[in-house]
C-alpha positions as CSV (number, residue, x, y, z in Angstrom):
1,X,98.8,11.1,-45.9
2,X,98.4,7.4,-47.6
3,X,97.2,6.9,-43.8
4,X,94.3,8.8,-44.3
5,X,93.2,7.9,-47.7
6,X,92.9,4.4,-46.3
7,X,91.1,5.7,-43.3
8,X,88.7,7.5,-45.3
9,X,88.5,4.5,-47.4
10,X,87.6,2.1,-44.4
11,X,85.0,4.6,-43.4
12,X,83.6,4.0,-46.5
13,X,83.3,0.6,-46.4
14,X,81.6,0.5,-42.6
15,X,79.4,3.4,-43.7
16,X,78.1,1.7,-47.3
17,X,77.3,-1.5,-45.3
18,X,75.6,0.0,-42.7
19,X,73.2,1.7,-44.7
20,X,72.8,-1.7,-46.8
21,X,71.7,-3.3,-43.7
22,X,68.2,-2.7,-44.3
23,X,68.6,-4.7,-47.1
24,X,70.2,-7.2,-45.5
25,X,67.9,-7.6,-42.6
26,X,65.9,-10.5,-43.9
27,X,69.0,-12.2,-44.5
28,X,70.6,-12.2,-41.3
29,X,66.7,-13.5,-39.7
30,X,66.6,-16.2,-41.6
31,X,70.2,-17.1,-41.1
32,X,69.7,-16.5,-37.2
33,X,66.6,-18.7,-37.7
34,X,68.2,-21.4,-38.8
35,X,70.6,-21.2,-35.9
36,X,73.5,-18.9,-36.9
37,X,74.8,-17.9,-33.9
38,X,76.9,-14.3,-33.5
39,X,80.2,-15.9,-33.4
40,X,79.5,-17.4,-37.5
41,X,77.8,-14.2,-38.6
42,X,80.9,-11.7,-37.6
43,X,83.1,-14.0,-39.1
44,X,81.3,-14.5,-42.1
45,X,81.0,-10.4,-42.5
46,X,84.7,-10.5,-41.7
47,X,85.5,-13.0,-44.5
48,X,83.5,-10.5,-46.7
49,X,85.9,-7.2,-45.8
50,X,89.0,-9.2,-46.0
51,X,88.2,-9.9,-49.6
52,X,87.3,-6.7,-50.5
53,X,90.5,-5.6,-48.5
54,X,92.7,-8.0,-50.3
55,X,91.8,-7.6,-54.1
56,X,92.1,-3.6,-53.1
57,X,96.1,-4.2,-51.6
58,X,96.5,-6.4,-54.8
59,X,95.1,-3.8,-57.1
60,X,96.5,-1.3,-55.5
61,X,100.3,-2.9,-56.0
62,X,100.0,-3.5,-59.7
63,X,98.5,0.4,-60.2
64,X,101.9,1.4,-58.0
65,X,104.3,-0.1,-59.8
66,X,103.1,1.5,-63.1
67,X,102.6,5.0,-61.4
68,X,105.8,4.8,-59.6
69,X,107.5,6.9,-62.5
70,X,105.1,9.8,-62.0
71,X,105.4,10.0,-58.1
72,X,109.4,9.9,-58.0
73,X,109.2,13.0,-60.4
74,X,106.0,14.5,-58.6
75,X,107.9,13.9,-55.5
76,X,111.7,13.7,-56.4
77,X,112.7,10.7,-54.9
78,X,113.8,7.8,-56.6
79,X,111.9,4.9,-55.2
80,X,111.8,1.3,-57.4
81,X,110.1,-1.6,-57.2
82,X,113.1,-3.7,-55.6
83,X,111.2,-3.9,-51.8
84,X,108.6,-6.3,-53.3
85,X,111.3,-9.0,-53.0
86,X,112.0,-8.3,-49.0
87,X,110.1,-10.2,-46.4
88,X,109.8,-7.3,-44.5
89,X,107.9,-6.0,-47.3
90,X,105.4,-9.2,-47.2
91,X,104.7,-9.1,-44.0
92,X,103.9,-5.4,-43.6
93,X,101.7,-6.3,-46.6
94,X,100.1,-8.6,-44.8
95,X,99.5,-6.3,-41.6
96,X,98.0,-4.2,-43.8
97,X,95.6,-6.4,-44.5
98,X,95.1,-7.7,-41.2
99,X,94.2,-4.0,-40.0
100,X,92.3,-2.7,-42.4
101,X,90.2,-6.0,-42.4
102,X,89.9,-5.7,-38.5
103,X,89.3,-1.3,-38.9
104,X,86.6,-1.9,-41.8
105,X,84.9,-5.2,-41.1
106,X,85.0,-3.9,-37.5
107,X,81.3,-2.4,-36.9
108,X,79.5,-4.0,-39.9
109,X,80.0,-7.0,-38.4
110,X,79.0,-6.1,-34.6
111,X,76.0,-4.0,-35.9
112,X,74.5,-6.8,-38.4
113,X,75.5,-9.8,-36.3
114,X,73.7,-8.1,-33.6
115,X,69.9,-8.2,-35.2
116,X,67.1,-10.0,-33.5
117,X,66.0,-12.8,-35.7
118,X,62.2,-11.3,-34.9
119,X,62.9,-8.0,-35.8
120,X,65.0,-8.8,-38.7
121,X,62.4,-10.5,-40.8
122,X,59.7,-7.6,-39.5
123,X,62.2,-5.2,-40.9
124,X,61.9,-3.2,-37.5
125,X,65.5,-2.6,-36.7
126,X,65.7,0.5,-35.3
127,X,67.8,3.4,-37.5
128,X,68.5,6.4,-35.2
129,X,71.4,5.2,-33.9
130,X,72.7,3.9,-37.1
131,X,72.0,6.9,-38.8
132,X,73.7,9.1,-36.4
133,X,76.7,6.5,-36.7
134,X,76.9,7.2,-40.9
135,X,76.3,11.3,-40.4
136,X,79.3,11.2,-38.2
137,X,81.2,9.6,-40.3
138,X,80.3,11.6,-43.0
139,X,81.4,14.3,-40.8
140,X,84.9,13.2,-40.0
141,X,86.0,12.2,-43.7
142,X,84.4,15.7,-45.2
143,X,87.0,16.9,-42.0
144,X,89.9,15.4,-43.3
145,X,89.3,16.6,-46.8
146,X,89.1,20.0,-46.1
147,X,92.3,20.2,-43.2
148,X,93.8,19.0,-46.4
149,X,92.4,21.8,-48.8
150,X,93.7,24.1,-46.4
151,X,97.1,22.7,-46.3
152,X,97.2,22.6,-49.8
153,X,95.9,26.4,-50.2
154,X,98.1,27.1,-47.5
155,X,101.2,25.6,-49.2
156,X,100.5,27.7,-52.2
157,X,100.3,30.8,-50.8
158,X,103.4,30.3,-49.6
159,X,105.5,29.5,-52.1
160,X,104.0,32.6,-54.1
161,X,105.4,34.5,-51.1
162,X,108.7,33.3,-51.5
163,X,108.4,33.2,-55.3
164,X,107.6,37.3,-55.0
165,X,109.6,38.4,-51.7
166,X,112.3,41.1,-52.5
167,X,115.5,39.3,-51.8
168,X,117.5,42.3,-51.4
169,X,119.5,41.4,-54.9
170,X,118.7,40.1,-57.9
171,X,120.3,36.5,-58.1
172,X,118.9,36.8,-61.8
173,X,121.3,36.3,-64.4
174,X,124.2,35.3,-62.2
175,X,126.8,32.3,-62.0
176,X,128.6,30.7,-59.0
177,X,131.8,29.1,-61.2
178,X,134.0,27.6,-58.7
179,X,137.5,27.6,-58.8
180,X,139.0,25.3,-56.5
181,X,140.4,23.1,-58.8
182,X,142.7,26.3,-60.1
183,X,147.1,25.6,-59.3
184,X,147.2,29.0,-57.8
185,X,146.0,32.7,-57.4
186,X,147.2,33.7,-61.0
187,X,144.7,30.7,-62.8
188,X,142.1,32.3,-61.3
189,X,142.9,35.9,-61.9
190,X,143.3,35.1,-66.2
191,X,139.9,33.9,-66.0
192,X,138.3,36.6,-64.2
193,X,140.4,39.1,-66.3
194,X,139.4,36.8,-69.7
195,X,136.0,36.8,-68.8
196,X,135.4,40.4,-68.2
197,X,136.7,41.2,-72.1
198,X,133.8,39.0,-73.1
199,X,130.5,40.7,-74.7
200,X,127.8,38.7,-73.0
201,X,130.0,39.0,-69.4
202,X,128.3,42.2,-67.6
203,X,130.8,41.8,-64.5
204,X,132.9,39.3,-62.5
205,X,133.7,39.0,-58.9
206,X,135.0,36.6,-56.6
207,X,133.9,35.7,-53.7
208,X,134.3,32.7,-50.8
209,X,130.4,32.0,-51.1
210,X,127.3,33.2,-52.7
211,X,123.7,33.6,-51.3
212,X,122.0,30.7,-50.7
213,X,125.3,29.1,-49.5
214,X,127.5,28.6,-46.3
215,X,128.8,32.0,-44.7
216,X,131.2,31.9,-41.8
217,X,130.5,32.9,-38.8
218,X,132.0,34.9,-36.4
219,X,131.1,37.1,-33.4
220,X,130.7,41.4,-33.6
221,X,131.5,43.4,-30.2
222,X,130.2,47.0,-29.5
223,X,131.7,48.7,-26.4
224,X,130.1,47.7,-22.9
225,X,128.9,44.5,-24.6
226,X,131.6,41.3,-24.1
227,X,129.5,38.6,-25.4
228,X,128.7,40.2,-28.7
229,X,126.4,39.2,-31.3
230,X,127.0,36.5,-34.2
231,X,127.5,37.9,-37.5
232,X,128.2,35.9,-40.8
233,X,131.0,37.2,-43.1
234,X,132.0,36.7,-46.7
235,X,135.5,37.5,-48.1
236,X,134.7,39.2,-51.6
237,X,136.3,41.5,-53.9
238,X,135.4,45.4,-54.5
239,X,133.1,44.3,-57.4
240,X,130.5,42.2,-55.5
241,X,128.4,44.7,-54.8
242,X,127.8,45.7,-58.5
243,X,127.0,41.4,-59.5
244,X,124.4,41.2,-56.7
245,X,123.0,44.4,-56.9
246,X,123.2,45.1,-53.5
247,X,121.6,48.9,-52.9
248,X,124.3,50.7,-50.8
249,X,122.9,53.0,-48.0
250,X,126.3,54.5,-47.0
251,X,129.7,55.0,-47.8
252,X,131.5,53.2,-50.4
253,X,132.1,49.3,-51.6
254,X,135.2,47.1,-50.6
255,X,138.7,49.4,-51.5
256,X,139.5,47.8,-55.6
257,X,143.0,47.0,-54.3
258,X,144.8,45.8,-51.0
259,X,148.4,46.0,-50.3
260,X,149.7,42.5,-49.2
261,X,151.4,44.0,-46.1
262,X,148.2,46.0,-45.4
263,X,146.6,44.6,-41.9
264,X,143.4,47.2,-42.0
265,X,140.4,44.9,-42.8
266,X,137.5,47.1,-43.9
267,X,133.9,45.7,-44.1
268,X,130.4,46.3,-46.1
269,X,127.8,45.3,-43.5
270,X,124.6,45.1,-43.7
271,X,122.0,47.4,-41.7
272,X,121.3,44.6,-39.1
273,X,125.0,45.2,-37.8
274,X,124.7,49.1,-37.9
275,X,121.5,48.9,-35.7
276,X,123.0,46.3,-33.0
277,X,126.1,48.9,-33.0
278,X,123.3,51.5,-32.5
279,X,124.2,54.1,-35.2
280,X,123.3,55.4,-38.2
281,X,124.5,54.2,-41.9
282,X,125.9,57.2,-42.0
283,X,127.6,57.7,-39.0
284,X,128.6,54.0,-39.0
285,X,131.1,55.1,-42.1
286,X,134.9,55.0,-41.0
287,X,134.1,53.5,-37.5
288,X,136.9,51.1,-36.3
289,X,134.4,47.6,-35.0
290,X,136.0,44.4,-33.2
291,X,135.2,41.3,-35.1
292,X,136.0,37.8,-33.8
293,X,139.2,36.7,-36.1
294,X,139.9,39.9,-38.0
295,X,142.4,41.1,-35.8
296,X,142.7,45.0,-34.1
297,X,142.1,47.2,-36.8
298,X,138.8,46.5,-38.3
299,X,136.8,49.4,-40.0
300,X,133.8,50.3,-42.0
301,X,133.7,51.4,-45.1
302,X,130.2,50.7,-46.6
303,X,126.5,49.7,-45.1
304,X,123.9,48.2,-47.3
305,X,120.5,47.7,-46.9
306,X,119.4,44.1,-45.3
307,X,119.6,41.3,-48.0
308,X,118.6,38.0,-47.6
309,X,121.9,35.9,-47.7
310,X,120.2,32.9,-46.3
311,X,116.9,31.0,-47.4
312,X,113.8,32.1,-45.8
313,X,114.1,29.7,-43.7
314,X,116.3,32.2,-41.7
315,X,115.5,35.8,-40.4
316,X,117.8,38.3,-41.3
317,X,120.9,39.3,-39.1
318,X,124.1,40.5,-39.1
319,X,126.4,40.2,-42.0
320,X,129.4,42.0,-44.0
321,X,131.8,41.6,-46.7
322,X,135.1,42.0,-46.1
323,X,138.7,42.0,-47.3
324,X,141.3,40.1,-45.1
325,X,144.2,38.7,-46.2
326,X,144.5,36.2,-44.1
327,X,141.3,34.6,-44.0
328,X,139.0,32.3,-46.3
329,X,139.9,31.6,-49.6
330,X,137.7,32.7,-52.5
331,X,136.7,29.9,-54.1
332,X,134.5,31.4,-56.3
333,X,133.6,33.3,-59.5
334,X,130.1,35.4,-59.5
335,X,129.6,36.5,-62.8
336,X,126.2,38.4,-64.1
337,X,125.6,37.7,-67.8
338,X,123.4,38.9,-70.2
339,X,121.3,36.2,-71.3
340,X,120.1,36.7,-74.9
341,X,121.7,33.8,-76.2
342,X,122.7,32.0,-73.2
343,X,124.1,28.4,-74.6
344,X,126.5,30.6,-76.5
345,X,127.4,32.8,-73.8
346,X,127.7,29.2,-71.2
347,X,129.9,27.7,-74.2
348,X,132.6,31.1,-74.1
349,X,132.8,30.4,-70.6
350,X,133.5,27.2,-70.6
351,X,135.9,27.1,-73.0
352,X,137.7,30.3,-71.6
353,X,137.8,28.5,-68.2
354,X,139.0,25.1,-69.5
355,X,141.7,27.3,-71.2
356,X,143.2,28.7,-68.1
357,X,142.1,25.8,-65.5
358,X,143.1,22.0,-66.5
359,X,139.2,20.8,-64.4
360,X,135.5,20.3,-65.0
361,X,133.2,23.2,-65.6
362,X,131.4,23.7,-63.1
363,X,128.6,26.3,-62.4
364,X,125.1,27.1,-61.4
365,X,122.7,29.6,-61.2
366,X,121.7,31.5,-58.2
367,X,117.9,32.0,-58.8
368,X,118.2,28.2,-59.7
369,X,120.2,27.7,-56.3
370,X,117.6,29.5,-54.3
371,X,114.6,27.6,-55.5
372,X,116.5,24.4,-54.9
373,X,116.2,25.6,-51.4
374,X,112.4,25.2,-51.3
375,X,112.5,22.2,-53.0
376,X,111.4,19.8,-50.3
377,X,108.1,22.0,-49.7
378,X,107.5,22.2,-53.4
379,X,107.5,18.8,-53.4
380,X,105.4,18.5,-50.4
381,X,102.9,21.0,-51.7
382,X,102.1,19.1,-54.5
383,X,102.0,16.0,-53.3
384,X,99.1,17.1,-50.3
385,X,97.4,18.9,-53.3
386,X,97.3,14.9,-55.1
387,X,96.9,13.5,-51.8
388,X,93.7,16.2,-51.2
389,X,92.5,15.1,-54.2
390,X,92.6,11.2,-53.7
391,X,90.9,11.9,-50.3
392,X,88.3,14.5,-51.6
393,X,87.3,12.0,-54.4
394,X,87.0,9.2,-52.2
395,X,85.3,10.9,-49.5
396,X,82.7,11.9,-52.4
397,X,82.4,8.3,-54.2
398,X,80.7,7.7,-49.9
399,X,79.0,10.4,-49.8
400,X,77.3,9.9,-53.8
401,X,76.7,6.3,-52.7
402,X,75.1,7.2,-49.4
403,X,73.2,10.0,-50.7
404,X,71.6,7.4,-53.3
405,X,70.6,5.2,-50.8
406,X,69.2,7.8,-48.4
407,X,67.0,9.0,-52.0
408,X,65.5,4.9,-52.4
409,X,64.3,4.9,-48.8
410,X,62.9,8.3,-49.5
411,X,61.2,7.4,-52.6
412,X,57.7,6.8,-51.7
413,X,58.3,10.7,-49.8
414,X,59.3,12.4,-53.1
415,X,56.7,10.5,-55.0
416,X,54.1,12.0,-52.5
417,X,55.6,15.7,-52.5
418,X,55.9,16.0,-56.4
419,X,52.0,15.0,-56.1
420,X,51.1,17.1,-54.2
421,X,53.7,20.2,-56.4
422,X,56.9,20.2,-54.9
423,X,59.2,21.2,-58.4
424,X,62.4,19.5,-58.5
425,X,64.0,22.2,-57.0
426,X,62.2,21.9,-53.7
427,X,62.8,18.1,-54.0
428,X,66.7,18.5,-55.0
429,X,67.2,21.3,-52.2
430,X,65.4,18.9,-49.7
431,X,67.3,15.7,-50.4
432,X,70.9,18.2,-50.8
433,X,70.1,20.3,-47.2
434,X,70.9,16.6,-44.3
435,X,74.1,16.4,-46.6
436,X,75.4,20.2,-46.8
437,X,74.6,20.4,-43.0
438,X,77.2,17.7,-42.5
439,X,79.6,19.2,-44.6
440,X,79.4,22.4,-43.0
441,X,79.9,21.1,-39.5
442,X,83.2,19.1,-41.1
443,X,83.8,22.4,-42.1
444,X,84.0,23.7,-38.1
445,X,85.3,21.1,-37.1
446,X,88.4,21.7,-40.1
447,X,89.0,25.5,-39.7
448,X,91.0,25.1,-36.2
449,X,93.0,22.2,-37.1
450,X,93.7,23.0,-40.6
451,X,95.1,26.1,-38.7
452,X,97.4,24.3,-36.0
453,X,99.1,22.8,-38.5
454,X,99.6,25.6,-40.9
455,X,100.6,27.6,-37.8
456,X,103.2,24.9,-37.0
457,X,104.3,24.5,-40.7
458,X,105.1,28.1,-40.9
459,X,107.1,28.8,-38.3
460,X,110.1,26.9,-40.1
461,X,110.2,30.2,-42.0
462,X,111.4,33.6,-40.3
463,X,109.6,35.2,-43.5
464,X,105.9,33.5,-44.0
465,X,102.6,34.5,-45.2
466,X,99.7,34.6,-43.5
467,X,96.6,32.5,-42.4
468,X,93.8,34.7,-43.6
469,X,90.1,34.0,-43.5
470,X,90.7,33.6,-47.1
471,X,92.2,30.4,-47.1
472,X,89.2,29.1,-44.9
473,X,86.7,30.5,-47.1
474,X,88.6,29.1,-50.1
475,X,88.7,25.7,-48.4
476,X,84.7,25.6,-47.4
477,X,83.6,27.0,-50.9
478,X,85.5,24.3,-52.3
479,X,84.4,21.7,-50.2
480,X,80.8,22.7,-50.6
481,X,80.7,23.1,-54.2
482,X,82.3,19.4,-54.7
483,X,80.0,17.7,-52.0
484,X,76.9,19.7,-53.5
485,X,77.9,18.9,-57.1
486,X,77.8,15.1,-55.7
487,X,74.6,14.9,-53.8
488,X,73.0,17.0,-56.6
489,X,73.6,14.1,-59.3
490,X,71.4,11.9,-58.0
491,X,69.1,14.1,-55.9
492,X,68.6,15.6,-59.8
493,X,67.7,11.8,-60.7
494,X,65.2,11.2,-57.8
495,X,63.4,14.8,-58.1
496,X,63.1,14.0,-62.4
497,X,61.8,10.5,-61.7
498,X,58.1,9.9,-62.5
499,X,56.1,9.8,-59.3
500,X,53.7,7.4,-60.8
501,X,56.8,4.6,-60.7
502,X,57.5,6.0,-57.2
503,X,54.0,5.4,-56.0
504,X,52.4,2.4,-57.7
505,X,53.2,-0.5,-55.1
506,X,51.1,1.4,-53.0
C-alpha cells in the first residue's frame, strides 16, 4: 500500500512537469543555445527531483514519528521509533531516495532534455504525444484509487457479514473461566456449585474448550466406509447445551450423571455428522457410531442443528459433545450471566473463585473471543480505507493541478465561447468532460482487478459475502463524484472569469 502512494506520488511529479514544459521551453533553448548539451540538462532536471524527493523522505520522517501513535492503534501493532538508529534503516532510506529520484526524475528529464533549441524558443514543441503520456497517467492513478475503494467497500461488506451471520449460539453473555490452576476435581466442582447459587449466574458448565477455540480431532466411521471422515469433539457436561443455546433437533442433551465404571460414551453431534452417516436426526437417536479413541460402545443421544464452532474462516463439519471418562480434561468453566450490572457480577466471581482456587482470575468473553478472530482483517480494512484515502487525495491534488493548467492554455478558447454565449455551465461541462472520460476508463480498467483480488481475499472464508455490482457502482460513483468535485473547482474559476481579461492581449 505505502508502495502505491509513492507511485501515485511519482506520477505526479512526471505528470506536473510535463505539462510545465511549455513553460519551460524557452528555458531549455536558450540553455541549449548557449551549448548545454543533453548529458548537463538530465542531470540538472535530475538534481531538481532529488531535492524534491529528499525534503519529502525528510518530511515524511518527522510527520511519522508523531503519527506513529495513531497507526499502532489504527493497526495494532506496536512499532517505535528505535529503527532510525540501524544502518540498515539509513541505507534503505537512502534507496529510497535513489529510486524515487530515478522513477520521478525519469521522463521529465528525457522529455525536456530532448527539445530542439529551434523549436524550443518558437514554442513549437509538439504536444500529442505528451498529452497522451499525462491522460495515461491520469488513467492509471484514478485505477489504483478505485481497486482500492473497492477493496475497502469490499472489506466492509464483509465484516458486516460476519458481524450479522447466525452463529448457531449466542456467545452473548457468556464466560470461558479456566480452571487449570485448580489441585483437583473437587476445587472445581465448589466453584461451579458456588456459582450456580449466585443471582446474576443464569447457568454453568464445563467444558474442555469453547467456540472460537481448539477442538480435538478425531476420525467418525460409518459401515462400508474404513477411512472415515474427521470430526472435532469436545468433552462437556449435560448442561452445555443450555449456556450456548444450542437448538436441539433430536433426542436429548449429554446424560446429567456418569457412573465412573460406565464405559458407554454417548455423543450430541451436530447435523453434519448425521448426514455423512446418511440418516435422519431422528433416526440417528440411540445409534451405536465408531469414533477414533472412544473405544466400542459409542452412541447417540442428541443431534443439534450445525453451529459454527470455528471462525469463519472454516466451513462447517462434523462435530459432537461427548462424555468419556477417559479422555480430555475439562479445563473450563462456561458460565452465561446476566449482565445488568456486570462489574458487580465479574467482582462475585472473582472473589468466589479465588475462594475455592489459590490462582489468577482469569476469564474472557466469547463474543469478545470471536471478534478477536477477525482482528487482523479489521485491522486491514481500516488501514486500505486510510491508505484509499491518502491515494485518492493525492491522485486528486494531480489531477486539480493538471486540470488548472489544461484551463490557462485554454483561456483565450473560453474567452472566445463566453463571447460568443456559452454560460458557465457549457464552459464548466466542457473543461470537466477530457477529465471524467479518463476517470471512467480508470474505472474499466478497476472493475476486473479490484475483483481478482476481492475474489482471492475471500476465499480465506468458507462463509463470505458476495461481489455484487454494488460494490462497483459504489466504487465508480465515488470516484466520479471526488474527481468531478476536483476538476469542477477550478473549471468553476475559468468559466466565472471575465472574458475581457481572457481576451485583451489579443
Amino acid at each position: 500500500l505505502a508502495s502505491i502512494i509513492l507511485i501515485i506520488a511519482a506520477v505526479n511529479y512526471m505528470n506536473l512537469s510535463t505539462a510545465q514544459s511549455q513553460r519551460r521551453n524557452k528555458e531549455v533553448g536558450i540553455t541549449k543555445t548557449l551549448g548545454a548539451t543533453f548529458f548537463q540538462l538530465t542531470r540538472r532536471f535530475y538534481m531538481e527531483a532529488s531535492v524534491f524527493v529528499l525534503v519529502s523522505l525528510l518530511v515524511s520522517l518527522a510527520l511519522f514519528s508523531i503519527l506513529l501513535p495513531t497507526f499502532n492503534q489504527l493497526s495494532g501493532k506496536a512499532i517505535t521509533m528505535s529503527f532510525a538508529s540501524s544502518g540498515v534503516f539509513w541505507i534503505s532510506f537512502a534507496a529510497v531516495w535513489f529510486v524515487l529520484t530515478l522513477m520521478a526524475g525519469l521522463y521529465p528529464a528525457l522529455y525536456l532534455s530532448s527539445f530542439s533549441p529551434k523549436l524550443a524558443l518558437q514554442k513549437l514543441t509538439p504536444s500529442g504525444g505528451q498529452a497522451f503520456i499525462r491522460k495515461g497517467l491520469v488513467v492509471f492513478q484514478f485505477s489504483i484509487s478505485i481497486i482500492l475503494i473497492i477493496c475497502s467497500v469490499v472489506f466492509y461488506k464483509q465484516m458486516m457479514y460476519i458481524r450479522d451471520k447466525k452463529l448457531g449460539y449466542e456467545p452473548e453473555q457468556v464466560l470461558a473461566i479456566t480452571t487449570a490452576p485448580a489441585k483437583d476435581r473437587d476445587q472445581v466442582l465448589a466453584v461451579k456449585t458456588a456459582y450456580e447459587g449466585l443471582t446474576d449466574v443464569v447457568q454453568v458448565a464445563r467444558s474442555q474448550s469453547y467456540p472460537g477455540n481448539y477442538a480435538s480431532g478425531r476420525a467418525i466411521y460409518k459401515p462400508g466406509d474404513e477411512e472415515g471422515t474427521p470430526i472435532q469433539t469436545v468433552r462437556a457436561t449435560h448442561e452445555a447445551l443450555g449456556v450456548l443455546n444450542i437448538k436441539l433437533l433430536a433426542g436429548t442433551t449429554l446424560p446429567e450423571t456418569k457412573d465412573p465404571a460406565d464405559t458407554t460414551t454417548q455423543l450430541v453431534v451436530n447435523r453434519a455428522t448425521v448426514d455423512y452417516l446418511g440418516l435422519t436426526p431422528e433416526q440417528a437417536i440411540g445409534q451405536r457410531v465408531s469414533v477414533m479413541g472412544f473405544g466400542q460402545v459409542t452412541e447417540i443421544v442428541g443431534v443439534v442443528e450445525n453451529f459454527h464452532f470455528n471462525s469463519l474462516h472454516q466451513a462447517i463439519k462434523p462435530f459432537c459433545f461427548h462424555n468419556t471418562n477417559q479422555s480430555e480434561p475439562l479445563r473450563y468453566l462456561l458460565v452465561k450471566v446476566n449482565t445488568g450490572n456486570l462489574t458487580a457480577t465479574l467482582k462475585q466471581l472473582e472473589n468466589t473463585y479465588q475462594k475455592n482456587i489459590n490462582a489468577s482470575f482469569e476469564y474472557l468473553f466469547l463474543d469478545e473471543h470471536l471478534n478477536s478472530l477477525y482482528r487482523s482483517e479489521q485491522n486491514l480494512s481500516k488501514i486500505v480505507l486510510l491508505f484509499a484515502g491518502l491515494a485518492i487525495f493525492v491522485a486528486c491534488l494531480g489531477l486539480y493541478a493538471l486540470a488548472a493548467f489544461t484551463t490557462e492554455q485554454r483561456t483565450k478558447e473560453i474567452g472566445i465561447r463566453k463571447v460568443l454565449g456559452a454560460s458557465v455551465t457549457n464552459v464548466i461541462g466542457l473543461l470537466s468532460r477530457d477529465f471524467m472520460t479518463l476517470v471512467l476508463i480508470a474505472f474499466v480498467i478497476g472493475i476486473p482487478a479490484g475483483y481478482y483480488m476481492m475474489d482471492k481475499w475471500l476465499q480465506a472464508f468458507a462463509y463470505r459475502t458476495d461481489i455484487t455490482m454494488v460494490v462497483f457502482i459504489a466504487a465508480g460513483l465515488i470516484s466520479m463524484l471526488i474527481a468531478g468535485a476536483t476538476v469542477s473547482v477550478e473549471s468553476l474559476r475559468a468559466a466565472r472569469t471575465n472574458p475581457v481579461k481572457s481576451l485583451r492581449s489579443e
